[in-house]
PDB file with one MODEL, atoms N, CA, C and O in Angstrom:
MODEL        1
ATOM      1  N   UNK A   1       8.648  57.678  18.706  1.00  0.00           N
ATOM      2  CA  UNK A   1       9.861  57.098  18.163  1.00  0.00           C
ATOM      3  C   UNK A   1       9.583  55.652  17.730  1.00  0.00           C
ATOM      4  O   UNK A   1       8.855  54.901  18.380  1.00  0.00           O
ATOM      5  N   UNK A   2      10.347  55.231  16.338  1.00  0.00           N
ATOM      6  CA  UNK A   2       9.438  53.891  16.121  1.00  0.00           C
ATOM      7  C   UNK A   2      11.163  52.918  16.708  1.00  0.00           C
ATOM      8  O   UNK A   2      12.360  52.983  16.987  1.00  0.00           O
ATOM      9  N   UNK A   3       9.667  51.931  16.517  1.00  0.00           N
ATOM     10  CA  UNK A   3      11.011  50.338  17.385  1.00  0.00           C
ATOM     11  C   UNK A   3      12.073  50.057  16.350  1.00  0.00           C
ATOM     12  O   UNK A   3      11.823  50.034  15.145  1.00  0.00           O
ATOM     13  N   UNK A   4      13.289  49.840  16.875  1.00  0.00           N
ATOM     14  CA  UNK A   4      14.347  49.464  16.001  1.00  0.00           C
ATOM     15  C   UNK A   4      14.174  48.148  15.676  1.00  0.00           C
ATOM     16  O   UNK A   4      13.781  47.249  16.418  1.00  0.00           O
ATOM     17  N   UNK A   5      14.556  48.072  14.284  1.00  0.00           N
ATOM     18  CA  UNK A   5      14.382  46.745  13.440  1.00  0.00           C
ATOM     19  C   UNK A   5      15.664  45.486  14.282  1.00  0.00           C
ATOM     20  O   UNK A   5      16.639  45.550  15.031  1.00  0.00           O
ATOM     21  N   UNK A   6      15.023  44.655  13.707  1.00  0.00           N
ATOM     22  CA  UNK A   6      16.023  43.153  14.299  1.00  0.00           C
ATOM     23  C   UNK A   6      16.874  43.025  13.600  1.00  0.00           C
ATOM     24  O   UNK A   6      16.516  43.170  12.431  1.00  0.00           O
ATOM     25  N   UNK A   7      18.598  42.665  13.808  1.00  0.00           N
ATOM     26  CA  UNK A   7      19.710  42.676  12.646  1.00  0.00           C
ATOM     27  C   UNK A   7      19.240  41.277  11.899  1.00  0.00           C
ATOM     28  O   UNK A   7      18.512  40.390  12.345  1.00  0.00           O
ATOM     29  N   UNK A   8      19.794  41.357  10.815  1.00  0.00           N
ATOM     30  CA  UNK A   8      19.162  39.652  10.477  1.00  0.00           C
ATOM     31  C   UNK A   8      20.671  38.673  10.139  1.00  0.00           C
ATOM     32  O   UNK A   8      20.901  37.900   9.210  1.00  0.00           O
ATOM     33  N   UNK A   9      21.256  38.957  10.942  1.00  0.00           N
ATOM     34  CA  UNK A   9      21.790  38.047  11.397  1.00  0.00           C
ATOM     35  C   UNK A   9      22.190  37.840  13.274  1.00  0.00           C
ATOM     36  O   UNK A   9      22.129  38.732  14.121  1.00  0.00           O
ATOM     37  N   UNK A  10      22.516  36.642  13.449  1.00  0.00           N
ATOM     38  CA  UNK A  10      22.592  36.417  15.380  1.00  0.00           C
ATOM     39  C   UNK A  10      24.168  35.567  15.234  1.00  0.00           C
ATOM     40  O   UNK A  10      24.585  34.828  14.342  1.00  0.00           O
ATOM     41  N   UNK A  11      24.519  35.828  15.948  1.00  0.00           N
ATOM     42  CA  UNK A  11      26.105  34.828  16.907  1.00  0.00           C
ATOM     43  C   UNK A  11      25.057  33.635  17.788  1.00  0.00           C
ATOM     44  O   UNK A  11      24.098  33.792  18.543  1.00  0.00           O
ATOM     45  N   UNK A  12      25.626  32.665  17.377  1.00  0.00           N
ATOM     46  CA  UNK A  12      25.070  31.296  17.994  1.00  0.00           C
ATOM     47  C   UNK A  12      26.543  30.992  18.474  1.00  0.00           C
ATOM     48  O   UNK A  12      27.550  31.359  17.868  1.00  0.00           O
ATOM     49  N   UNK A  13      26.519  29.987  20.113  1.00  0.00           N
ATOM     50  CA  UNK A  13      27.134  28.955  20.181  1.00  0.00           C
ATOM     51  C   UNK A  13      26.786  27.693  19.800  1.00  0.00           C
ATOM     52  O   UNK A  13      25.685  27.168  19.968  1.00  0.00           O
ATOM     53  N   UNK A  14      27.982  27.104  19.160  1.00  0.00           N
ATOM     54  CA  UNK A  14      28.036  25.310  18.778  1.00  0.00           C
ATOM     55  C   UNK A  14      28.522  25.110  20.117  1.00  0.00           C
ATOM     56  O   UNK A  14      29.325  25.907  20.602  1.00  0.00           O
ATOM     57  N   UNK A  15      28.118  24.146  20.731  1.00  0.00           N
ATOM     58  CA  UNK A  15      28.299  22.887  21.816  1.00  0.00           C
ATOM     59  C   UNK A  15      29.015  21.781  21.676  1.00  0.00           C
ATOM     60  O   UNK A  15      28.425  20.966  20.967  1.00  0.00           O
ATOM     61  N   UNK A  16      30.341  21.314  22.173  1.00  0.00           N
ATOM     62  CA  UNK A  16      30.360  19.942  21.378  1.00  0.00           C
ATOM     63  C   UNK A  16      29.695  18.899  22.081  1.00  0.00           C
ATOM     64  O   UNK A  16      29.599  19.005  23.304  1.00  0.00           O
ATOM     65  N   UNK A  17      29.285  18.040  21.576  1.00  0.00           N
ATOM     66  CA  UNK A  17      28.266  16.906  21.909  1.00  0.00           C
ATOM     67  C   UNK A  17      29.161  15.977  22.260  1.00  0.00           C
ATOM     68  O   UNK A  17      28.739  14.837  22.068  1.00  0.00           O
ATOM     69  N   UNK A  18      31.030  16.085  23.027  1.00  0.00           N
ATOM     70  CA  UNK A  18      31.412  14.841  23.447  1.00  0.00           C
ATOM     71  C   UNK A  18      31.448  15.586  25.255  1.00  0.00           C
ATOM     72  O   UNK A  18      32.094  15.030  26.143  1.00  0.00           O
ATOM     73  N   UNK A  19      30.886  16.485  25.423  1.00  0.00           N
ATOM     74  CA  UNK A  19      30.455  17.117  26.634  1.00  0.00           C
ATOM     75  C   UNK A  19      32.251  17.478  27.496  1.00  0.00           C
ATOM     76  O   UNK A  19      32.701  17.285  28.625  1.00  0.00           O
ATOM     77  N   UNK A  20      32.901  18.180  25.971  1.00  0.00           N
ATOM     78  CA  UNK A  20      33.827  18.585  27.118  1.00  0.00           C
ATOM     79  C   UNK A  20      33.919  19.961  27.787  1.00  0.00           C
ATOM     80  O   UNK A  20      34.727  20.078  28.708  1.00  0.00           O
ATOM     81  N   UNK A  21      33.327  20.801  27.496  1.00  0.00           N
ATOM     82  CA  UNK A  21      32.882  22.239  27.627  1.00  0.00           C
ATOM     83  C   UNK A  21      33.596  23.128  26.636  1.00  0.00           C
ATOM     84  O   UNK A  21      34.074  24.234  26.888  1.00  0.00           O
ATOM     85  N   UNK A  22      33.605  22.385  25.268  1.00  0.00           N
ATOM     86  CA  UNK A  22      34.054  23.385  24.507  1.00  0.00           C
ATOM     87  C   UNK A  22      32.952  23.920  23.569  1.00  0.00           C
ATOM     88  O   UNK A  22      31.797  23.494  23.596  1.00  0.00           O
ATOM     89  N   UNK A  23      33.362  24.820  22.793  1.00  0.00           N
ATOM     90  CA  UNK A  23      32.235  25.372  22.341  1.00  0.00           C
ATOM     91  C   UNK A  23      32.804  26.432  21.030  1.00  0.00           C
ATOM     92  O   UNK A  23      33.777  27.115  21.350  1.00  0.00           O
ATOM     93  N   UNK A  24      32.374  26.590  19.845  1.00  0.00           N
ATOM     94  CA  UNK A  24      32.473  27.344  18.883  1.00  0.00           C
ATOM     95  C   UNK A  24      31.333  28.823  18.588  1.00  0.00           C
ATOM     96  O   UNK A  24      30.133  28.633  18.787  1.00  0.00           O
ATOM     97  N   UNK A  25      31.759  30.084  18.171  1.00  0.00           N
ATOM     98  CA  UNK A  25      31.172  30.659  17.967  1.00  0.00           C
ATOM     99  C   UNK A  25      30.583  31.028  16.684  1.00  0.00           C
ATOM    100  O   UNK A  25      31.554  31.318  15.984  1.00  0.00           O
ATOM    101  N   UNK A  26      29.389  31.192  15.911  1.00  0.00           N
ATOM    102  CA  UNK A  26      29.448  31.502  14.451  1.00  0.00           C
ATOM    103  C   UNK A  26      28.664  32.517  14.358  1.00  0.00           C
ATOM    104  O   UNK A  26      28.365  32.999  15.450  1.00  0.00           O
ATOM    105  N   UNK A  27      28.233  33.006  13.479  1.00  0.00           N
ATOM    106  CA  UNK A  27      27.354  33.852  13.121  1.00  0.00           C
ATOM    107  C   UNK A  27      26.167  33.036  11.987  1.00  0.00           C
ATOM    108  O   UNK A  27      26.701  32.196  11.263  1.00  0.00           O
ATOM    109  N   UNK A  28      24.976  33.183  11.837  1.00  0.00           N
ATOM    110  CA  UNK A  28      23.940  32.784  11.182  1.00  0.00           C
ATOM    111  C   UNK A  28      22.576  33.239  10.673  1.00  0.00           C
ATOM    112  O   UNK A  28      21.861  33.425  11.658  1.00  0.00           O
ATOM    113  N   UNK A  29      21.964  33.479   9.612  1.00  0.00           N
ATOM    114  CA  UNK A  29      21.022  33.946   9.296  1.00  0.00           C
ATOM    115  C   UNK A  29      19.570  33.934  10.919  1.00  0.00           C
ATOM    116  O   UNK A  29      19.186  33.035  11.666  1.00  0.00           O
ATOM    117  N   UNK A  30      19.310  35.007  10.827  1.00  0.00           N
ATOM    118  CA  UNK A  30      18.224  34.927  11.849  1.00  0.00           C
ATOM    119  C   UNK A  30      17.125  33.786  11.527  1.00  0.00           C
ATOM    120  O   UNK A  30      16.570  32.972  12.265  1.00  0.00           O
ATOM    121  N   UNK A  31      17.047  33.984  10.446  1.00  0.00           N
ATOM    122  CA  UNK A  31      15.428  33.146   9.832  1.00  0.00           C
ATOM    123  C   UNK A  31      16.416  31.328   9.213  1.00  0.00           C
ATOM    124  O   UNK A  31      15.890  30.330   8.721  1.00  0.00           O
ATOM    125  N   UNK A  32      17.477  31.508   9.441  1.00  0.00           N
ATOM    126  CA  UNK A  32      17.947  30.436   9.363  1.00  0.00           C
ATOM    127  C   UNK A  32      17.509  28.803   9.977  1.00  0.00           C
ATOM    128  O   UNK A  32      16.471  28.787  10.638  1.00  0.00           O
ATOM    129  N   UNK A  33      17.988  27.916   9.857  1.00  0.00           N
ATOM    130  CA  UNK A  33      18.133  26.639  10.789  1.00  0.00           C
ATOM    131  C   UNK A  33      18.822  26.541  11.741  1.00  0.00           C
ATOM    132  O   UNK A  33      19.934  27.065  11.668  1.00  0.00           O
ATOM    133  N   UNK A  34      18.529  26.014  12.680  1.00  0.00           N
ATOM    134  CA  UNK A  34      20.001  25.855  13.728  1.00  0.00           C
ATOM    135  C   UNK A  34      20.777  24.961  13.160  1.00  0.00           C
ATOM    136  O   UNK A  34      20.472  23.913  12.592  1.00  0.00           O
ATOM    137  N   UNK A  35      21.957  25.519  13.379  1.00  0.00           N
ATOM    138  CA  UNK A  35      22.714  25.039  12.922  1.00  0.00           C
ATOM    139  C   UNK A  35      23.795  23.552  13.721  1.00  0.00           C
ATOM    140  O   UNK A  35      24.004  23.696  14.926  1.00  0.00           O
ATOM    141  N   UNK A  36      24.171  22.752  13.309  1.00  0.00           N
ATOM    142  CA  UNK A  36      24.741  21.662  13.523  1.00  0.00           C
ATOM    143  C   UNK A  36      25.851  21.122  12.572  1.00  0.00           C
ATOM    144  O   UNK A  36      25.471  20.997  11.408  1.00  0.00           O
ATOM    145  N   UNK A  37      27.443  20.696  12.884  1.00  0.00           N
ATOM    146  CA  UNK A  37      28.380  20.228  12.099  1.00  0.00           C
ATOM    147  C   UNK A  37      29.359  19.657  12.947  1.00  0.00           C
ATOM    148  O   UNK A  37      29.529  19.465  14.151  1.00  0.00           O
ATOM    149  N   UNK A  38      30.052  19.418  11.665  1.00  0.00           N
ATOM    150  CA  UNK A  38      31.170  18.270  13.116  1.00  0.00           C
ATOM    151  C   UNK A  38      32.546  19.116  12.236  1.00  0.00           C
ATOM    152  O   UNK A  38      32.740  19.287  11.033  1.00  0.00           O
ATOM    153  N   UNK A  39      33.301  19.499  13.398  1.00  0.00           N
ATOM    154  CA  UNK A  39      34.353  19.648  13.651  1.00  0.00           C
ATOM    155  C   UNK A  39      35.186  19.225  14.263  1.00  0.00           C
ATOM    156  O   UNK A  39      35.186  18.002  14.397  1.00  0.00           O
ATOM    157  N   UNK A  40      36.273  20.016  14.913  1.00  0.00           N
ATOM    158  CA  UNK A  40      37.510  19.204  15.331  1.00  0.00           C
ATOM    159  C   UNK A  40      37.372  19.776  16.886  1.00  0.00           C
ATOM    160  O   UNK A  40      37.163  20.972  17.088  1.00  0.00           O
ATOM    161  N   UNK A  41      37.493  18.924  17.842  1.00  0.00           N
ATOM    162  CA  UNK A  41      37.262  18.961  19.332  1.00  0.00           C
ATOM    163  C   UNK A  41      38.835  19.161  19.977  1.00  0.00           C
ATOM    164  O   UNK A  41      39.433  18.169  20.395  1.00  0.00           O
ATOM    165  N   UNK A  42      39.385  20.363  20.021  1.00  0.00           N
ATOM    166  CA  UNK A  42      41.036  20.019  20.705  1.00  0.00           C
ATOM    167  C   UNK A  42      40.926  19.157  22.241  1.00  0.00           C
ATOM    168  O   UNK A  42      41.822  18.461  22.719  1.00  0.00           O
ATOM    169  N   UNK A  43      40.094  19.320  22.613  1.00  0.00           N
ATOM    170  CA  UNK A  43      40.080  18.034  23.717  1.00  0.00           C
ATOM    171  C   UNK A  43      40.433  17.297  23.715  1.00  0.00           C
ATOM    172  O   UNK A  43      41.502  16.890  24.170  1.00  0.00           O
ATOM    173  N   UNK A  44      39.156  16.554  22.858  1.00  0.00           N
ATOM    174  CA  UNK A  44      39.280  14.517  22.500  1.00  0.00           C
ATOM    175  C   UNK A  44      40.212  14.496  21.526  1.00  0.00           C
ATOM    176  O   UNK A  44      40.938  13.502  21.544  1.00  0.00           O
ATOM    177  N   UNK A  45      40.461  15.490  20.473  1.00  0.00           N
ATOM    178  CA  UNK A  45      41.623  15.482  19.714  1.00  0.00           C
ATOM    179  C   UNK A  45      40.797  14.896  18.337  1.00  0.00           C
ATOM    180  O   UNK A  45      41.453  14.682  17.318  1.00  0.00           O
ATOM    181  N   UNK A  46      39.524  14.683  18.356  1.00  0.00           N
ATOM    182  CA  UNK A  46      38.463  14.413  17.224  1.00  0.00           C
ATOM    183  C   UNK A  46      37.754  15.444  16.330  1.00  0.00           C
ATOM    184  O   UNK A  46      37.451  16.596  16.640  1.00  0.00           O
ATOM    185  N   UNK A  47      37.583  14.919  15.360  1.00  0.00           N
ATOM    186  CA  UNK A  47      36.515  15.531  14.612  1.00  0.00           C
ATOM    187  C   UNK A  47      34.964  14.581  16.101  1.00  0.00           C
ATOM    188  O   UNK A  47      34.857  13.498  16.675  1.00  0.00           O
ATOM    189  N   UNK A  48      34.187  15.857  16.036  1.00  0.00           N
ATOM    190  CA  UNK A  48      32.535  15.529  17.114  1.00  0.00           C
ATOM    191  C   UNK A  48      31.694  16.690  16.158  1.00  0.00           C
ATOM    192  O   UNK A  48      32.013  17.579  15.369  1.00  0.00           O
ATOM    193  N   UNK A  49      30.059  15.964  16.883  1.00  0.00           N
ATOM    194  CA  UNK A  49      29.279  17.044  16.299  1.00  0.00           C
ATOM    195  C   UNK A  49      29.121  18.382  17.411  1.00  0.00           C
ATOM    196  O   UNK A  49      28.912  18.427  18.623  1.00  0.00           O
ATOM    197  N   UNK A  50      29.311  19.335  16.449  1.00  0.00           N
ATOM    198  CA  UNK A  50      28.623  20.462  17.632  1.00  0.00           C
ATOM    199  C   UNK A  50      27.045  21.020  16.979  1.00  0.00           C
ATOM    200  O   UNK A  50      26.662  21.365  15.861  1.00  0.00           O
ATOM    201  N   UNK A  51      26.524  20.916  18.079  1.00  0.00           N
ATOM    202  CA  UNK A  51      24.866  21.571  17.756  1.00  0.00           C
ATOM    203  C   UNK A  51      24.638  22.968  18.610  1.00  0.00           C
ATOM    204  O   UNK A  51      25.321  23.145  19.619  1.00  0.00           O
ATOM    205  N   UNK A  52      23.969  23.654  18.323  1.00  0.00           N
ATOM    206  CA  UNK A  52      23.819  24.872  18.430  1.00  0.00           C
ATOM    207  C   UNK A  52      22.837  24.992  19.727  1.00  0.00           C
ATOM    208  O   UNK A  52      21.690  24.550  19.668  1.00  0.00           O
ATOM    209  N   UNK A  53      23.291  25.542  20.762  1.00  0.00           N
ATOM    210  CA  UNK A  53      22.801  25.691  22.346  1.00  0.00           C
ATOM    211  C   UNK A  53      21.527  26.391  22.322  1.00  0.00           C
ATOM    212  O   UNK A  53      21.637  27.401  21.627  1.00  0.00           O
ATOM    213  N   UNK A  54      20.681  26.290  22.674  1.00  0.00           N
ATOM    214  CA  UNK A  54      18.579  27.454  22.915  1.00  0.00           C
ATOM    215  C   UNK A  54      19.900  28.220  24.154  1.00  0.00           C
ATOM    216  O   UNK A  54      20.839  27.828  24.847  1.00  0.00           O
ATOM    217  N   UNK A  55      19.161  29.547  23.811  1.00  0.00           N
ATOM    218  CA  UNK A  55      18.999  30.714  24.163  1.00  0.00           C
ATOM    219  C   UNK A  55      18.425  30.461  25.403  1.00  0.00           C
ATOM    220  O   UNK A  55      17.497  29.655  25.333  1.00  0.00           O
ATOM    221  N   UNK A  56      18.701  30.937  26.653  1.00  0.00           N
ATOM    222  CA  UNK A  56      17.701  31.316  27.779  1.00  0.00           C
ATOM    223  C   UNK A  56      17.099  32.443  28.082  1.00  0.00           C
ATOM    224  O   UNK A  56      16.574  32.658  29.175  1.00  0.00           O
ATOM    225  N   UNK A  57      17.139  33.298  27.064  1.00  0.00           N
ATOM    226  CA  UNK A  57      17.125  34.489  27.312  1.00  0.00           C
ATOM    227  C   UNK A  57      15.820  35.258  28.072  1.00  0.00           C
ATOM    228  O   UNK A  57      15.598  34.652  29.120  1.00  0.00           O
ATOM    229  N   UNK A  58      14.908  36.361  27.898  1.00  0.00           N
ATOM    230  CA  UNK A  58      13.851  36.694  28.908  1.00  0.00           C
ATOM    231  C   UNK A  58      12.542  36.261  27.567  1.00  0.00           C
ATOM    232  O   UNK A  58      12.589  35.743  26.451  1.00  0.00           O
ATOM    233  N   UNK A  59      11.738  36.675  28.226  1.00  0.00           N
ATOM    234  CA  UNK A  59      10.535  35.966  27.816  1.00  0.00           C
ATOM    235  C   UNK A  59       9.680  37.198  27.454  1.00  0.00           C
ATOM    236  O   UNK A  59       8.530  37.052  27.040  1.00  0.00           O
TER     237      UNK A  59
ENDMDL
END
C-alpha cells in the first residue's frame, strides 16, 4: 500500500505577542512562510503582532 500524500495546505496558530493568551487560527500554504500580522487583540483592545507558534509535534 503506498504512503498517503501531505495536504498542501496546514492550520497554524497566530500568538499575540502582547502575551495575553490569545491566539488566531488560519490556514496556510505548507511550503509557505510563517506567517506573521498585526491584528486586533480583544484584550488590550489593540491592533498587536501575532506570529505564528513551532509545532511540538513528534520527531
Amino acid at each position: 500500500m503506498a504512503k498517503k500524500s501531505k495536504a498542501r495546505t496546514i492550520a497554524v496558530r497566530l500568538i499575540s505577542m502582547a502575551m495575553t493568551g490569545y491566539y488566531r487560527t488560519m490556514i496556510r500554504p505548507r511550503t509557505g512562510r510563517p506567517l506573521s500580522m498585526l491584528k486586533y487583540d480583544p484584550v488590550v483592545r489593540k491592533k498587536v503582532l501575532f506570529l505564528e507558534a513551532s509545532r511540538g509535534g513528534k520527531k
